[in-house]
DSSP file (Angstrom, degrees, kcal/mol; ACC not computed):
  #  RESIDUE AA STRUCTURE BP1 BP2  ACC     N-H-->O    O-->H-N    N-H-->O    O-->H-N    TCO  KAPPA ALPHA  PHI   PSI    X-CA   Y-CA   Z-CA
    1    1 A X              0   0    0      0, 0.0    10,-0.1     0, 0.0    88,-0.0   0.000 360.0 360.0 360.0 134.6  -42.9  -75.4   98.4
    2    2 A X        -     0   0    0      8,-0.2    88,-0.1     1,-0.1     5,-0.0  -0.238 360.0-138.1 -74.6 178.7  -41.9  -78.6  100.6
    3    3 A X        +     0   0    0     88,-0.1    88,-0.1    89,-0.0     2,-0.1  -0.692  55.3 145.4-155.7  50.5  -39.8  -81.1   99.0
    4    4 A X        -     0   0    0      2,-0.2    88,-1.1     1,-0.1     3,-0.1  -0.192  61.7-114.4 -90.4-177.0  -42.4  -84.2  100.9
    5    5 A X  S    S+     0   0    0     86,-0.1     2,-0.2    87,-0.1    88,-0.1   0.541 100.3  33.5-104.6 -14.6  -43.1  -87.6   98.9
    6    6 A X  S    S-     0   0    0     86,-0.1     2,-0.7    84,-0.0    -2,-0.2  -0.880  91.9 -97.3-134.1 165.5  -46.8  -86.6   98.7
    7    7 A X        +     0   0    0     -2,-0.2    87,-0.0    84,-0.1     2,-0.0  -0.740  34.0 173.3 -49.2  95.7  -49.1  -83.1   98.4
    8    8 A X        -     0   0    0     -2,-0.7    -1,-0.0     1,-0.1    -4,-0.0  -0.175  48.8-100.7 -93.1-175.5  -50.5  -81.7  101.3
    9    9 A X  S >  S+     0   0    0      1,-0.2     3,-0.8     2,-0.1    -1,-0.1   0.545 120.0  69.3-103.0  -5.9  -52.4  -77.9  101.1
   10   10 A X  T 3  S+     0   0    0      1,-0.2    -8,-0.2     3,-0.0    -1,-0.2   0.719  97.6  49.3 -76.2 -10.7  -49.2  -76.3  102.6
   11   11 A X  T 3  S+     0   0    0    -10,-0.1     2,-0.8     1,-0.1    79,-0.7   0.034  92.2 102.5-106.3  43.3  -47.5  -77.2   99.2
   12   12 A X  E <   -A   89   0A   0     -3,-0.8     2,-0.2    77,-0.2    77,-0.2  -0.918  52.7-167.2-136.8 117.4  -50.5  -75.6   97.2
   13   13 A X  E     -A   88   0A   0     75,-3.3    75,-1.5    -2,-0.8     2,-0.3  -0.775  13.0-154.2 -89.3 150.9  -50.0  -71.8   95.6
   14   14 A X  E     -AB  87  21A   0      7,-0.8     7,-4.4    -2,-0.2     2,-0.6  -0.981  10.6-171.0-138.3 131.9  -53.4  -70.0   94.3
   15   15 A X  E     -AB  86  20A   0     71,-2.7    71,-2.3    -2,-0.3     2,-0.3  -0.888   4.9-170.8-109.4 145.2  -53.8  -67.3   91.6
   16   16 A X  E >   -AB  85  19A   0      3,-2.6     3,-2.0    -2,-0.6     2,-0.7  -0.951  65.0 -48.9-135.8 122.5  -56.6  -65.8   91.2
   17   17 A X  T 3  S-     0   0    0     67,-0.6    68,-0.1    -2,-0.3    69,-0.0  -0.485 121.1 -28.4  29.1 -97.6  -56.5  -63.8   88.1
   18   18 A X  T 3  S+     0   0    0     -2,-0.7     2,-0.6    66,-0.1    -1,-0.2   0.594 125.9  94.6-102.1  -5.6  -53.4  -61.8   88.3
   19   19 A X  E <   -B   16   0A   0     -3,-2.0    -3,-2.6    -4,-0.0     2,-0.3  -0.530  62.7-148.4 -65.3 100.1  -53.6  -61.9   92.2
   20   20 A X  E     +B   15   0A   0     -2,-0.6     2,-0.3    -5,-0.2    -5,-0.2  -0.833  28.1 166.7-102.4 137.4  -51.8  -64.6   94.6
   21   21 A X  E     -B   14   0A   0     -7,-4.4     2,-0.8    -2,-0.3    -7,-0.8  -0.926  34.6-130.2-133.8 171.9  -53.3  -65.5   97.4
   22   22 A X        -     0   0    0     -2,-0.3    38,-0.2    -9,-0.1    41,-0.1  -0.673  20.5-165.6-110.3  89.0  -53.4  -67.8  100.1
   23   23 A X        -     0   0    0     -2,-0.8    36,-0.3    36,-0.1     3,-0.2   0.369  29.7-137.4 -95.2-178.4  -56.3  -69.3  101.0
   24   24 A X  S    S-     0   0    0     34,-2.0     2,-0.3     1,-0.8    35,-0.2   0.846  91.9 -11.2-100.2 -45.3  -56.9  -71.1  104.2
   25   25 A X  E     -F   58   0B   0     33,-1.7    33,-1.8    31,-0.0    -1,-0.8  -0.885  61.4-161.9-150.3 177.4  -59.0  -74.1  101.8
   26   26 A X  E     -F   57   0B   0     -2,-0.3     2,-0.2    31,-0.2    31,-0.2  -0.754   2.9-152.9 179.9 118.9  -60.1  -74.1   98.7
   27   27 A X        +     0   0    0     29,-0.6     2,-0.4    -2,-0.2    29,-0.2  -0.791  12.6 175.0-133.7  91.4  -63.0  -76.6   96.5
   28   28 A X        +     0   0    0     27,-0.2     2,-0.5    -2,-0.2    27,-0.3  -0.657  14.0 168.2-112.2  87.6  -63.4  -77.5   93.2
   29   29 A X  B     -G   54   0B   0     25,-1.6    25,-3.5    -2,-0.4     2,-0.3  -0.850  11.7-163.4-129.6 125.9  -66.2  -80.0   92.5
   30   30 A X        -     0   0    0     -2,-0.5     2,-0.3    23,-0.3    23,-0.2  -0.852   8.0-154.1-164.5 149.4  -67.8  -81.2   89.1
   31   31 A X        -     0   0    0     -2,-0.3    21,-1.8    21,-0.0     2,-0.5  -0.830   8.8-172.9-119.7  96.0  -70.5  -82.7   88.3
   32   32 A X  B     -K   51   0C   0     -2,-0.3    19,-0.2    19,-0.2    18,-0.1  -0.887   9.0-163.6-114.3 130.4  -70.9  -84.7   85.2
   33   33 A X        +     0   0    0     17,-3.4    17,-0.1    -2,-0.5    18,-0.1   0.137  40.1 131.1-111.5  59.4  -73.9  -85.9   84.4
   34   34 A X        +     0   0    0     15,-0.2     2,-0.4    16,-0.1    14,-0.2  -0.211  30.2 172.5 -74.8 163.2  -73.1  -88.4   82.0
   35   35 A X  E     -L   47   0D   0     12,-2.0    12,-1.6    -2,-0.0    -1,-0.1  -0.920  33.8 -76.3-164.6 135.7  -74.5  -91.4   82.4
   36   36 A X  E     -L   46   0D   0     -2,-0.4     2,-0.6    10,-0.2    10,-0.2   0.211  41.0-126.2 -41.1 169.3  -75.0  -94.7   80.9
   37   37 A X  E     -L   45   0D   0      8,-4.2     8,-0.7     2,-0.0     2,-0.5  -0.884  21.0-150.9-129.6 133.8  -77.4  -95.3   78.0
   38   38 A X        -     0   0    0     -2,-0.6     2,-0.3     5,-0.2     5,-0.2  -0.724  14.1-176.2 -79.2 125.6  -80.6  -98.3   78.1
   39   39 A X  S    S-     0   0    0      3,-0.6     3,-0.3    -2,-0.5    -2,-0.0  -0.757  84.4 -15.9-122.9 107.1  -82.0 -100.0   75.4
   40   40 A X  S    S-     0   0    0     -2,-0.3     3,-0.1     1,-0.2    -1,-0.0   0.418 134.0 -55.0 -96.0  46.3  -85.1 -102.4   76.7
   41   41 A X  S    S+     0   0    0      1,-0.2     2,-0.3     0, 0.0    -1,-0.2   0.580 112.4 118.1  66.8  32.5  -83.5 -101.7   79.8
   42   42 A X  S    S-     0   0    0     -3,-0.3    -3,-0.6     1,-0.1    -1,-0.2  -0.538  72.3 -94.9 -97.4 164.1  -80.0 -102.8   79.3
   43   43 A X        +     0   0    0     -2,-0.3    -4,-0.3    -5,-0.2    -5,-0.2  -0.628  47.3 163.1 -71.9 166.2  -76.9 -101.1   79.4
   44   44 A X        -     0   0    0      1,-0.8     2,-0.3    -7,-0.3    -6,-0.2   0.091  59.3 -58.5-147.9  10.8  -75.8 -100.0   75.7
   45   45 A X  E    S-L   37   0D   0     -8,-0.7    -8,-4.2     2,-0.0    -1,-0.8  -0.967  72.4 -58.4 138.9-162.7  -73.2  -97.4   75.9
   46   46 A X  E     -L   36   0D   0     -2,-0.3     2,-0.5   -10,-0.2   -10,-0.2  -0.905  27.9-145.0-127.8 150.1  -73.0  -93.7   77.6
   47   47 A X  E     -L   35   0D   0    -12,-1.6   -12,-2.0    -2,-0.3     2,-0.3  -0.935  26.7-124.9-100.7 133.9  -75.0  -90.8   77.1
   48   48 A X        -     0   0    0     -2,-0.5     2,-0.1   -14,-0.2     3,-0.1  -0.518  44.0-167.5 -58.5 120.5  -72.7  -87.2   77.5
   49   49 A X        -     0   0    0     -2,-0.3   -15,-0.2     1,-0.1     2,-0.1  -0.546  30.4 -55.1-104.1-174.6  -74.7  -85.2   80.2
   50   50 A X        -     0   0    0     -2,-0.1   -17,-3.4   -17,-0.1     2,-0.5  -0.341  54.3-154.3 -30.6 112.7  -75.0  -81.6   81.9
   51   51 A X  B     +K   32   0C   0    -19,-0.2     2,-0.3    -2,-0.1   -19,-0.2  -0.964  17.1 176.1-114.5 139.0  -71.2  -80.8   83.2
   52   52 A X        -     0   0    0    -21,-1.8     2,-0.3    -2,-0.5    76,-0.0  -0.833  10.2-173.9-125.7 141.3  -71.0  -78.1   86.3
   53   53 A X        +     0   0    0     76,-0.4    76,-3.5    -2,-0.3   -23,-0.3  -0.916  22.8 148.4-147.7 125.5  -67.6  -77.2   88.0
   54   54 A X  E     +GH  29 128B   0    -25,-3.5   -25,-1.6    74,-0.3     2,-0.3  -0.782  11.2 158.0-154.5 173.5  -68.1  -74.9   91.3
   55   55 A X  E     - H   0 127B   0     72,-1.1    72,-1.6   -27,-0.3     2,-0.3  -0.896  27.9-106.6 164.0-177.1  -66.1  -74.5   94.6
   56   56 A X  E     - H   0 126B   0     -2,-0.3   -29,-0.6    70,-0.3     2,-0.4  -0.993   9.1-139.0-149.1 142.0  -65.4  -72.5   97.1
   57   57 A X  E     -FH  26 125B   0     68,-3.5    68,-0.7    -2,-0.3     2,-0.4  -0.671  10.0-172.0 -96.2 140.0  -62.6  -70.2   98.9
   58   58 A X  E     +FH  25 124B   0    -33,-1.8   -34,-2.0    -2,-0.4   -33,-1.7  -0.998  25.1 162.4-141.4 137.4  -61.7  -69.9  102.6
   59   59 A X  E     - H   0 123B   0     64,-1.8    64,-1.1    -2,-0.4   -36,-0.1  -0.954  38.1-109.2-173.8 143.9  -59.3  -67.1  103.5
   60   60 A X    >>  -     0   0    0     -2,-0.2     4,-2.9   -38,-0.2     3,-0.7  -0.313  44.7-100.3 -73.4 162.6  -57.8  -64.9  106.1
   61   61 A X  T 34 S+     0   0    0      1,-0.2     4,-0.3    60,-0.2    61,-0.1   0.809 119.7  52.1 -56.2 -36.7  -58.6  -61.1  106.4
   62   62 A X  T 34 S+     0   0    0      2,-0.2     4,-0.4     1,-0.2    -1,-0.2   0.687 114.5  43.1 -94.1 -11.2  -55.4  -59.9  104.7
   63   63 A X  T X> S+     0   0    0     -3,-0.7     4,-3.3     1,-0.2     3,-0.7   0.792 115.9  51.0 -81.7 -31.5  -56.0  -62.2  101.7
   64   64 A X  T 3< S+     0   0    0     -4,-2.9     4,-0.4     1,-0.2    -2,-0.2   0.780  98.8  54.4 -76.6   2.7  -59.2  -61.4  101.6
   65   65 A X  T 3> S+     0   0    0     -4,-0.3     4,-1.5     2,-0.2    -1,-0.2   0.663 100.7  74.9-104.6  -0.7  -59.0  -57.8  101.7
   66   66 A X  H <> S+     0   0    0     -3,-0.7     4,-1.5    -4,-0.4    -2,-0.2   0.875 104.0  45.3 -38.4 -67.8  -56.5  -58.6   98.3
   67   67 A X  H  X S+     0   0    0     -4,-3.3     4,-1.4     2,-0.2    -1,-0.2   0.696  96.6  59.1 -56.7 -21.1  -59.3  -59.1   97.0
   68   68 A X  H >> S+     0   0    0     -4,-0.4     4,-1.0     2,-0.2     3,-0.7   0.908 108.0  57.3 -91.6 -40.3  -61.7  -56.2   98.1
   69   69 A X  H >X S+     0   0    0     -4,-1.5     3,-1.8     1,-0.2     4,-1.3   0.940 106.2  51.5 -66.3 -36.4  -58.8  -53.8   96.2
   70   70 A X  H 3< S+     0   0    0     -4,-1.5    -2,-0.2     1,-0.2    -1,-0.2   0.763 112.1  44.4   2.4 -67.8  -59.8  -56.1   93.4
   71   71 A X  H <X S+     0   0    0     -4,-1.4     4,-2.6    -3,-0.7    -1,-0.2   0.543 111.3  51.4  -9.7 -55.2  -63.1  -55.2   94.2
   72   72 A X  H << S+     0   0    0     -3,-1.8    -2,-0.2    -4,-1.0    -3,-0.1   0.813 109.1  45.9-100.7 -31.2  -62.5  -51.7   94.6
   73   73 A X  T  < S+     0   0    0     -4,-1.3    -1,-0.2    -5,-0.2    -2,-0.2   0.474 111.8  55.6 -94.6   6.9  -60.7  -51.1   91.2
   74   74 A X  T  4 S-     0   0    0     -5,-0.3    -2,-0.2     1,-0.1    -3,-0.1   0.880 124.3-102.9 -97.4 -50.9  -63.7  -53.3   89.4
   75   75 A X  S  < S-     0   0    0     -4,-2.6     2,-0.2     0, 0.0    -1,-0.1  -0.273  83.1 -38.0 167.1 -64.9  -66.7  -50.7   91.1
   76   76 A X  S >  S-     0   0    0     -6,-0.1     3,-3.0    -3,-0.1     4,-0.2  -0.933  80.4 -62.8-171.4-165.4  -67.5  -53.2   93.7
   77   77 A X  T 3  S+     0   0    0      1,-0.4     3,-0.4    -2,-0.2    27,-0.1   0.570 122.7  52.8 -70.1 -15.4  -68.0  -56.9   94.4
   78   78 A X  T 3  S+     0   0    0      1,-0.2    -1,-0.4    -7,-0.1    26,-0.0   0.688 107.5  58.6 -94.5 -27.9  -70.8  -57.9   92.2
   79   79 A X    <   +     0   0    0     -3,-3.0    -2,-0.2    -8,-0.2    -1,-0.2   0.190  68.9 128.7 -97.8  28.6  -68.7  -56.3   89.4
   80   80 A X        -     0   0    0     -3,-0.4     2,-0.7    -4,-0.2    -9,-0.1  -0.363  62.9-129.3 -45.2 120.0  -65.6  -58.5   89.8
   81   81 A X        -     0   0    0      1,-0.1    21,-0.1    -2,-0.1    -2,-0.1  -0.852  39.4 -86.5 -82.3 126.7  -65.1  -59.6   86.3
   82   82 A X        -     0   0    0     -2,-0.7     2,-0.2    19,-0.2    21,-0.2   0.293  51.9-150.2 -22.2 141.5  -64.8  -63.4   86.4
   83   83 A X  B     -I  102   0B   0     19,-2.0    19,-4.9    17,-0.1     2,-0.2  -0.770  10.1-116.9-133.7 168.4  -61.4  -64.4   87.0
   84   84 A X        -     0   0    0     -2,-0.2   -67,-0.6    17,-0.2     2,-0.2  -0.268  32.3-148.4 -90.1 172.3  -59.0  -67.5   86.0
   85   85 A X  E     -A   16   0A   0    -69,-0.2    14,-3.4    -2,-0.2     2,-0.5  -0.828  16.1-177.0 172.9 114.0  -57.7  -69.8   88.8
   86   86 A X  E     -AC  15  98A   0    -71,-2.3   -71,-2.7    12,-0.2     2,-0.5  -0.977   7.4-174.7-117.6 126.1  -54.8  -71.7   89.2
   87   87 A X  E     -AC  14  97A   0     10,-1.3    10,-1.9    -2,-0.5     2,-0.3  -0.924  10.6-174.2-120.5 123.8  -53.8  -73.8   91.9
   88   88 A X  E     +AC  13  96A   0    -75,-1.5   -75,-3.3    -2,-0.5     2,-0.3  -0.721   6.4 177.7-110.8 148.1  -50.1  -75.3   91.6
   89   89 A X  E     +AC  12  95A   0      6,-2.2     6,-2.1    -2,-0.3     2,-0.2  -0.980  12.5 172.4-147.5 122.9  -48.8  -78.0   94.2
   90   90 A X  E     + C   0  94A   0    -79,-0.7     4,-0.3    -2,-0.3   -84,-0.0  -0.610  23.3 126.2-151.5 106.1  -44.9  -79.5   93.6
   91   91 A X  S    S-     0   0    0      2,-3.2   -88,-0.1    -2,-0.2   -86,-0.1   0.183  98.0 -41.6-102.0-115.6  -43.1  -81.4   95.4
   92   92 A X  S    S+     0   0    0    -88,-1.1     2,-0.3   -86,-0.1   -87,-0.1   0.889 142.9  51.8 -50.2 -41.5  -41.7  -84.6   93.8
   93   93 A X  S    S-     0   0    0    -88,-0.1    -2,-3.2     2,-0.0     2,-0.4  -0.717  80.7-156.6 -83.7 130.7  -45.2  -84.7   92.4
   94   94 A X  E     +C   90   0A   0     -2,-0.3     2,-0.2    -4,-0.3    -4,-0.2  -0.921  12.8 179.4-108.7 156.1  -46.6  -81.7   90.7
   95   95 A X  E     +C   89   0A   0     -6,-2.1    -6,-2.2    -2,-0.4     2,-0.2  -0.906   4.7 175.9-154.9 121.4  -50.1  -81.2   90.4
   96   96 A X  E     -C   88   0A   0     -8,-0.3     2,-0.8    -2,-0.2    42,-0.8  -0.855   9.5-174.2-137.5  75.0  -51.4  -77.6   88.4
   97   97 A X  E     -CD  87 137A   0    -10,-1.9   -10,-1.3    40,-0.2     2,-0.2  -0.798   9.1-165.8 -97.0 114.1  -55.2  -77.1   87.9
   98   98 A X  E     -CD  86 136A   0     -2,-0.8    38,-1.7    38,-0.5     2,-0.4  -0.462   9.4-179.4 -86.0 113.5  -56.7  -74.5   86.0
   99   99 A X  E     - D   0 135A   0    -14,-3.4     3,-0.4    -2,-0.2    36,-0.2  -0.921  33.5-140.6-128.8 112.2  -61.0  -73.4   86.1
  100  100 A X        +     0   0    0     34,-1.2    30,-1.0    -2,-0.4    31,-0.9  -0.248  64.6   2.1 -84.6 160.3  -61.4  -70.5   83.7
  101  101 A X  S    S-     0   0    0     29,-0.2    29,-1.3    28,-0.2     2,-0.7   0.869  77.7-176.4  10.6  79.4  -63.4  -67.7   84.1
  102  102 A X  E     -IJ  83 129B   0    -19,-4.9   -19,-2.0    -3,-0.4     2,-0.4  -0.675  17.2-141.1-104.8 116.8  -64.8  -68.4   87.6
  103  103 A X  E     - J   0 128B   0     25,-1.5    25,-3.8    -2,-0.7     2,-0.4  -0.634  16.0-143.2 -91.7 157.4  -67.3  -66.0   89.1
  104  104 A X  E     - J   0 127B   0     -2,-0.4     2,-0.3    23,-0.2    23,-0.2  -0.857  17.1-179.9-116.9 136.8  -67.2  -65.2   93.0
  105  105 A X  E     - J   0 126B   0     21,-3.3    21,-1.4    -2,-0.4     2,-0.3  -0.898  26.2-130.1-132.0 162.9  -69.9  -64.7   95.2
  106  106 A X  E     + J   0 125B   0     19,-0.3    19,-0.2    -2,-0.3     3,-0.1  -0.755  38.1 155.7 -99.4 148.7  -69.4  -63.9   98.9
  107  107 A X  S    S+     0   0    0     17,-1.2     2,-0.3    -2,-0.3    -1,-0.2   0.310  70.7  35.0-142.9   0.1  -71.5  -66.2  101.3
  108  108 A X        +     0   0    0     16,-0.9    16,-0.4     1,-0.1     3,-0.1  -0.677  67.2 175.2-131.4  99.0  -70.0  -66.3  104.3
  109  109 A X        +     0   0    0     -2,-0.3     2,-0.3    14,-0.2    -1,-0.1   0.757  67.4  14.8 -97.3  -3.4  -68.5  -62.9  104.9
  110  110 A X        -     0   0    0     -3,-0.1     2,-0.5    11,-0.1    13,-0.2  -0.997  55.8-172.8-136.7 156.5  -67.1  -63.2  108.5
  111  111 A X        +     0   0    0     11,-1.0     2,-0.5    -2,-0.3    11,-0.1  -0.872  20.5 164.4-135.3  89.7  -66.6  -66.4  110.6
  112  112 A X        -     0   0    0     -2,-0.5     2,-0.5     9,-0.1     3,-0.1  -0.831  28.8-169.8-119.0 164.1  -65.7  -65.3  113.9
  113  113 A X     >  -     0   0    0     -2,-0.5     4,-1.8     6,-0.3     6,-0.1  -0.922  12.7-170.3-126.5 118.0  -65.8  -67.8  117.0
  114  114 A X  T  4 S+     0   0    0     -2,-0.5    -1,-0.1     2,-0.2    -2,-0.0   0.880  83.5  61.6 -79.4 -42.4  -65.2  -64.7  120.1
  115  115 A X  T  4 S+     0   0    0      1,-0.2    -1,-0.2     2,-0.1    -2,-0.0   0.738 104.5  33.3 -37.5 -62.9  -64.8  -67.8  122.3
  116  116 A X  T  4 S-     0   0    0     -3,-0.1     2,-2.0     3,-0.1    -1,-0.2   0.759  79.5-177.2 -91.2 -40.0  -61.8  -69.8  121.1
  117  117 A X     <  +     0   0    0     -4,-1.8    -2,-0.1     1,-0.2    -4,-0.1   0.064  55.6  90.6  91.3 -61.7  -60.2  -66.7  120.1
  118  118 A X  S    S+     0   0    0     -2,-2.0    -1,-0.2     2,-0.1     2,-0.2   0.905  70.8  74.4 -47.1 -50.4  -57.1  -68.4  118.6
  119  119 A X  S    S-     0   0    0     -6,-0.1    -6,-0.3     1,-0.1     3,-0.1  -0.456  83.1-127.3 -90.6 148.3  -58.4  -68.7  115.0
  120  120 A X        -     0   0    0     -2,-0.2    -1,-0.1     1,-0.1    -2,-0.1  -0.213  40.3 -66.9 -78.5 166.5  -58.4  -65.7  113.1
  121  121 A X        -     0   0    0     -2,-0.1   -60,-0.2    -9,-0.1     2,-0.2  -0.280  52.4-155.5 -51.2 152.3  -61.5  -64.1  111.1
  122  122 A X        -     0   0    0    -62,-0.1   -11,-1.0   -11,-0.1     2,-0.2  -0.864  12.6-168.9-126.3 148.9  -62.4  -66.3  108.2
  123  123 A X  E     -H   59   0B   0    -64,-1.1   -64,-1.8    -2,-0.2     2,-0.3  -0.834  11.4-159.7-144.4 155.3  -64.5  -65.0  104.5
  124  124 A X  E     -H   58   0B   0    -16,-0.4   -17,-1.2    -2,-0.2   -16,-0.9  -0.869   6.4-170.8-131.9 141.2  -65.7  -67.8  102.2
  125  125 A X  E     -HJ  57 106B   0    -68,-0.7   -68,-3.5    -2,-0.3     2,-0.3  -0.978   9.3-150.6-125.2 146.4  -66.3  -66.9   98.7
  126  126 A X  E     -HJ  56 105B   0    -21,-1.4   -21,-3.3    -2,-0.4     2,-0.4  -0.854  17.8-177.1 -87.9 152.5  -68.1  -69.6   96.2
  127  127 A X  E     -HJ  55 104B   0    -72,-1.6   -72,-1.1    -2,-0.3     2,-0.3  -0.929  20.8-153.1-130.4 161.0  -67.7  -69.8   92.6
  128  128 A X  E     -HJ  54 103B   0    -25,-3.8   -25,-1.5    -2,-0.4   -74,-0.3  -0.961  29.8-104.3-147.2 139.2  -68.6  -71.3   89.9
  129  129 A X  E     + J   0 102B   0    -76,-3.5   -76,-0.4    -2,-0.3   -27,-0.2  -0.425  37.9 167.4 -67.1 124.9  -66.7  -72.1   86.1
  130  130 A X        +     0   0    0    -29,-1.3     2,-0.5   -30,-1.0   -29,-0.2   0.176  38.3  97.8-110.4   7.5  -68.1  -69.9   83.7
  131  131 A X  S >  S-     0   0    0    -31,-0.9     3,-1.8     1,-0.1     2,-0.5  -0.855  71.1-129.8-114.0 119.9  -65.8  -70.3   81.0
  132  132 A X  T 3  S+     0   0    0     -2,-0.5    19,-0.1     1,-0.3    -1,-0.1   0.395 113.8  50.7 -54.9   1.2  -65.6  -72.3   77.7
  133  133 A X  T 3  S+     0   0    0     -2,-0.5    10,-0.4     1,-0.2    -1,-0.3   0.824  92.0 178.6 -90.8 -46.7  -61.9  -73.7   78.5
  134  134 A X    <   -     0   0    0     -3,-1.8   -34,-1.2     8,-0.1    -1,-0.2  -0.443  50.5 -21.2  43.4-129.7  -63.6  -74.8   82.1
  135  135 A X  E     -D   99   0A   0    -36,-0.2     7,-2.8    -6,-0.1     2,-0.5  -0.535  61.6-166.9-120.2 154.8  -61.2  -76.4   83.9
  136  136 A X  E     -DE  98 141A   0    -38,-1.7   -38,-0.5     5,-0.2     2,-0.4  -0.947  14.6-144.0-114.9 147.3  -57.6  -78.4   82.9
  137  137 A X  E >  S-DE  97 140A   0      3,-1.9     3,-5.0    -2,-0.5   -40,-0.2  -0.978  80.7 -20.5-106.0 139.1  -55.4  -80.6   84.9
  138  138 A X  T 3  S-     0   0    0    -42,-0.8   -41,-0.1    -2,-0.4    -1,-0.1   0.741 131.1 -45.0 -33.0  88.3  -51.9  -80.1   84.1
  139  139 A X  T 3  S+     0   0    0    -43,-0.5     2,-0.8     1,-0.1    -1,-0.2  -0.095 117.6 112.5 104.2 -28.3  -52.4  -78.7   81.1
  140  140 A X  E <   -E  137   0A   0     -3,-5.0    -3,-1.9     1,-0.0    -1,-0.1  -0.772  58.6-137.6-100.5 122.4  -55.3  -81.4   79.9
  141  141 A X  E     -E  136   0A   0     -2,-0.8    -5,-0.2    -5,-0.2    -7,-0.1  -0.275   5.5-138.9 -51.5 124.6  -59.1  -79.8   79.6
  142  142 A X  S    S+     0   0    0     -7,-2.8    -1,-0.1    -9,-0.1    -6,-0.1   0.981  83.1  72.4  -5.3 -91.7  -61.7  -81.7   80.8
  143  143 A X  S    S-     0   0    0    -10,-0.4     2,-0.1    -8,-0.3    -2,-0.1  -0.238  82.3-127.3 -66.7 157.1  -63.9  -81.0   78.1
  144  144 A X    >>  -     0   0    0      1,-0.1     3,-1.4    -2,-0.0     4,-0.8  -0.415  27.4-113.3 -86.6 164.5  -63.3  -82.5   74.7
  145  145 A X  H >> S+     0   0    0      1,-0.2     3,-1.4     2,-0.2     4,-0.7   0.930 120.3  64.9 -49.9 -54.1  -63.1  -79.7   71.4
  146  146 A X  H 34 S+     0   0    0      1,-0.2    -1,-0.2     2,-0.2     4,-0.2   0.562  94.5  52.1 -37.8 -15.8  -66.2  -81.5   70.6
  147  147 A X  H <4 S+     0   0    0     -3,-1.4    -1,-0.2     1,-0.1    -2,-0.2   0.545 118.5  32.4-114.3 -15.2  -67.9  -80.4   73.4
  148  148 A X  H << S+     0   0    0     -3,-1.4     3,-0.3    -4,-0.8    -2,-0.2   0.302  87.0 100.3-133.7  30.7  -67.3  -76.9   73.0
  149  149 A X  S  < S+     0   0    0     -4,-0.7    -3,-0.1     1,-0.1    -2,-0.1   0.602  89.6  33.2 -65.5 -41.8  -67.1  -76.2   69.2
  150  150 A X  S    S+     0   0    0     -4,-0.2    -1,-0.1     2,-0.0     2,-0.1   0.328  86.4 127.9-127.1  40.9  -70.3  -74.9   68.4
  151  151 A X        -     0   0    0     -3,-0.3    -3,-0.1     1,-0.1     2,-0.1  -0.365  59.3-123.0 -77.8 153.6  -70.9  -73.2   71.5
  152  152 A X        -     0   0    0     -2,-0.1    -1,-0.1     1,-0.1    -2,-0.0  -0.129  21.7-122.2 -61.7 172.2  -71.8  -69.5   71.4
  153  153 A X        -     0   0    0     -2,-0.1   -21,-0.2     1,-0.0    -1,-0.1   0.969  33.1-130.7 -82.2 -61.7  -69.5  -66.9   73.4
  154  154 A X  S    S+     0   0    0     -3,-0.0    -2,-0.0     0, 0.0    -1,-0.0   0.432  87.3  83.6 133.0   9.0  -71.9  -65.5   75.4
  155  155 A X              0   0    0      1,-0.0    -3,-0.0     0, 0.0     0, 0.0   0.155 360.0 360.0-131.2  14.8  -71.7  -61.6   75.2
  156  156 A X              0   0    0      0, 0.0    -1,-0.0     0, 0.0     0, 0.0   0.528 360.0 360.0-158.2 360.0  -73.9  -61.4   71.7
């Protein structure tokens, strides 16, 4: 880790389950769709919406292929069990965010450019948070206990 005044994506480690790897980028985006609330068309407060948290991975061959033994000890890629994801960044600032049980789908599984040559093979994986913790930032969830109190688990 660099010892800078700000973050950059060189000072950023990623686990993915027990795994670290080192992605080339890496996407976390959600989408809440809370939204103020009207009464004869006026504002009156906020309504709690839909919340979605999804991203994406961009990686070199030899991380990615971290993953295909991953892969290999689950059966194969489609039976990846969802995995946790941490990405920690510290320099003088630390920054730690957490998206819990995040399934991976491959969609771009080579990027080569024959041309330039220079840049190495690229694989992209997307994901998306599947998990009732969904995501923290160091250390604080998103979602409220309220918001996930009298959800089912999902496996029953």
């Amino acid at each position: 880790m660099s010892r800078g005044t700000s973050l950059s994506g060189l000072d950023v480690d990623v686990s993915i389950g027990r795994t670290d790897i080192t992605v080339d980028k890496i996407t976390l985006d959600i989408e809440d769709n809370s939204k103020a609330a009207k009464s004869r068309g006026v504002n009156s407060g906020y309504l709690k919406g839909a919340i979605n948290a999804k991203g994406s991975i961009e990686l070199n061959t030899e991380n990615f292929n971290r993953l295909g033994d991953e892969a290999k000890r689950a059966g194969s890629w489609r039976d990846l069990p969802p995995f946790d994801f941490m990405m920690y960044a510290k320099t003088n600032l630390t920054l730690k965010v957490e998206a819990f049980d995040c399934y991976l789908r491959i969609t771009n599984l080579m990027d080569v450019d024959g041309k330039e040559g220079g840049d190495g093979m690229m694989h992209k994986l997307d994901y998306e948070v599947c998990g009732r913790e969904f995501v923290k930032i160091n250390g604080t969830p998103i979602l409220s206990r309220a918001d996930i109190e009298h959800l089912t688990r999902g496996n029953g």
